[in-house]
Steps between C-alpha positions, in 0.01 A plus 500: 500500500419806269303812564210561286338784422114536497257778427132466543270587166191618716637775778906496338683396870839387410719268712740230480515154639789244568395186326674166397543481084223188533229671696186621303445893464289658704148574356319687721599865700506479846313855554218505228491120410578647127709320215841507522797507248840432525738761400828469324737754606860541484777266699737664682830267388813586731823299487731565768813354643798299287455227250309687234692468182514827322678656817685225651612176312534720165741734653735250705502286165633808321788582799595149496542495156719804484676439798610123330617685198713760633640264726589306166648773361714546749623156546575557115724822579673312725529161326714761206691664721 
């Protein structure tokens, strides 16, 4: 379900509806029996939680990394001793 955003050409009454993706626009204002158009507004976007990339799987890639090669270089060290 998405929320859609209407405003009515004949008095201007804005509101905004829950509909499915597949369901037709609505056509007529409930208050003035005007034309209505749907508006495009912005989204708002919000990730939350663990799992996106940039701050989670890029990082521990980048400390596992670095932790396998200083732990080579160590074993190195003491492989010359």
């Amino acid at each position: 379900m998405a929320i859609y955003e209407y405003e009515c050409l004949n008095c201007r009454y804005r509101f905004e509806v829950w509909q499915k993706i597949t369901e037709e626009p609505l056509k007529f204002c409930d208050k003035c029996g005007g034309e209505l158009v749907r508006l495009i507004g912005n989204t708002g976007f919000i990730l939350k939680g663990s799992g996106w990339y940039v701050t989670d799987y890029a990082r521990k890639e980048k400390k596992e990394t670095s932790q396998k090669e200083e732990g080579s270089s160590t074993s190195e060290k003491s492989s010359q001793s």
